[in-house]
C-alpha positions as CSV (number, residue, x, y, z in Angstrom):
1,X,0.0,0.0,0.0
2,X,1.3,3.9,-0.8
3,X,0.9,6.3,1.2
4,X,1.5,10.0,1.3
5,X,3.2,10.9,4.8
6,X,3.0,14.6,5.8
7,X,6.5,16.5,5.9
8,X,8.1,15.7,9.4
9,X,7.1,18.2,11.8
10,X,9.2,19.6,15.3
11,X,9.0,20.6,17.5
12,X,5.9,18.8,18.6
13,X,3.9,21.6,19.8
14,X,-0.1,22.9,19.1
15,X,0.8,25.7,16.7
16,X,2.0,22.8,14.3
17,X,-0.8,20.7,15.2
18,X,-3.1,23.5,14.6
19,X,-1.9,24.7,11.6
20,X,-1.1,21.2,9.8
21,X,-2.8,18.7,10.8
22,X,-6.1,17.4,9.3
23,X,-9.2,16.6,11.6
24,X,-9.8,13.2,9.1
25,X,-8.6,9.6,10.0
26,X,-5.2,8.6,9.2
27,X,-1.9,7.3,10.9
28,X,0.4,9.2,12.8
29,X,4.2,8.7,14.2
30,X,5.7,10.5,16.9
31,X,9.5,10.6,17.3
32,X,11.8,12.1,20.0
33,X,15.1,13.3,19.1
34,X,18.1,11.6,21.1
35,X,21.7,13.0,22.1
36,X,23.3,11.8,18.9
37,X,20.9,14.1,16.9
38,X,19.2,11.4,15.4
39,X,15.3,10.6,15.5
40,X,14.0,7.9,17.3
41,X,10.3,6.5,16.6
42,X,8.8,5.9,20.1
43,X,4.9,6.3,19.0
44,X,3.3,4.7,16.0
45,X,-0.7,5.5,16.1
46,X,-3.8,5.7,14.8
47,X,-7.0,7.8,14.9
48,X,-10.5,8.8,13.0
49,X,-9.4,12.4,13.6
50,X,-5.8,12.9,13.3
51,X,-5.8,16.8,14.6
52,X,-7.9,15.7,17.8
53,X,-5.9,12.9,18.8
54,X,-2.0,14.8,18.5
55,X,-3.6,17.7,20.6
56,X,-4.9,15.3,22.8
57,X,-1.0,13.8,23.4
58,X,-0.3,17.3,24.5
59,X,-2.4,17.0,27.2
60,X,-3.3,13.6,28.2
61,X,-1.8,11.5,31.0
62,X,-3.0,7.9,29.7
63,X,0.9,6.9,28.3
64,X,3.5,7.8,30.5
65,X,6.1,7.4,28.1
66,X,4.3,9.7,25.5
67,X,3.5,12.1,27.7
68,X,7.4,12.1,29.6
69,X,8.6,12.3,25.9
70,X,6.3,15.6,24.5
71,X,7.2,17.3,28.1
72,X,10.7,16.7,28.4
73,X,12.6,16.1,25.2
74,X,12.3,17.7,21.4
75,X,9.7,15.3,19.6
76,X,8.2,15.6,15.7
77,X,5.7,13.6,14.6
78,X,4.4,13.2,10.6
79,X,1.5,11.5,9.3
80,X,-0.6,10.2,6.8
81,X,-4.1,10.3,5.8
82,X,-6.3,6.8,6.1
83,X,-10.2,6.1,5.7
84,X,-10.4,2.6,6.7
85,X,-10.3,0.8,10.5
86,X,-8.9,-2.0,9.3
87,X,-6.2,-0.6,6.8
88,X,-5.1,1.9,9.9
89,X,-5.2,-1.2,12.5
90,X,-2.5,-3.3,9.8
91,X,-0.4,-0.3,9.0
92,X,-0.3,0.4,12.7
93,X,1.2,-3.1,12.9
94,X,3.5,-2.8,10.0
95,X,5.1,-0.1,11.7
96,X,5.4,-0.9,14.5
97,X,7.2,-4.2,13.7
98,X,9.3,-2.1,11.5
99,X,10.1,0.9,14.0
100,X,9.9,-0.7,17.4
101,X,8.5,2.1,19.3
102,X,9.1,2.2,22.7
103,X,5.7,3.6,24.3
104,X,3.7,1.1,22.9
105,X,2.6,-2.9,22.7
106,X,2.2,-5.0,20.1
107,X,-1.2,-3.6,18.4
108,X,-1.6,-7.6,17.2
109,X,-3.0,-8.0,13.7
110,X,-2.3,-8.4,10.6
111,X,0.4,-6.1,9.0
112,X,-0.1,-4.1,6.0
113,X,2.9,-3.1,4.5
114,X,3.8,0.4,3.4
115,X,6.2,3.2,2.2
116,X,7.9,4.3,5.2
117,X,11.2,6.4,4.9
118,X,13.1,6.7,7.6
119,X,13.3,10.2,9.0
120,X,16.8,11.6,10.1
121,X,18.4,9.2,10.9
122,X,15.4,6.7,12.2
């Protein structure tokens, strides 16, 4: 499956959210940016409204590690628009076999593959 993933955003913050982010369903990854100046993938997620659920992580207390990550260190996130449940559910899956993201479990599934370039150094 192809995709078309946003441009990579940071510093995760609400005036990017605000001003780039769609409120429509799609996939999102969040990525924090380590010593070495390379980007790690620590978040791979999906939602039915992209814009909602990235100013929720702002906010929201539910994942430590997100939340310790978006307060603490330089994240950037980028994303991808996505109709379907089920296509978000496998992609979710895909990705995070592929980028091993820290603040997260297994989704379980089925993995659908998908362009995925690594960002700076990912």
């Amino acid at each position: 499956m192809f995709l078309k993933w946003s441009r990579f955003n940071s510093p995760f913050k609400a005036r990017y959210i605000e001003n780039k982010v769609p409120a429509i369903p799609g996939i999102y990854v969040l990525y924090v940016l380590l010593e070495n100046e390379k980007w790690e993938c620590f978040y791979v997620g999906n939602s039915t409204n992209l814009h909602d659920t990235l100013m929720q992580h702002l906010t929201e207390q539910e994942n430590p590690k997100i939340s310790e990550n978006i307060k603490d260190y330089i994240c950037g996130f980028e994303y991808a628009t996505l109709e379907l449940d089920e296509e978000r559910a496998g992609v979710s899956k895909y990705l995070f076999d592929k980028l091993n993201p820290e603040a997260m479990v297994d989704p379980g599934g089925k993995a659908i593959k998908v362009n995925h370039t690594k960002v700076r150094g990912v």
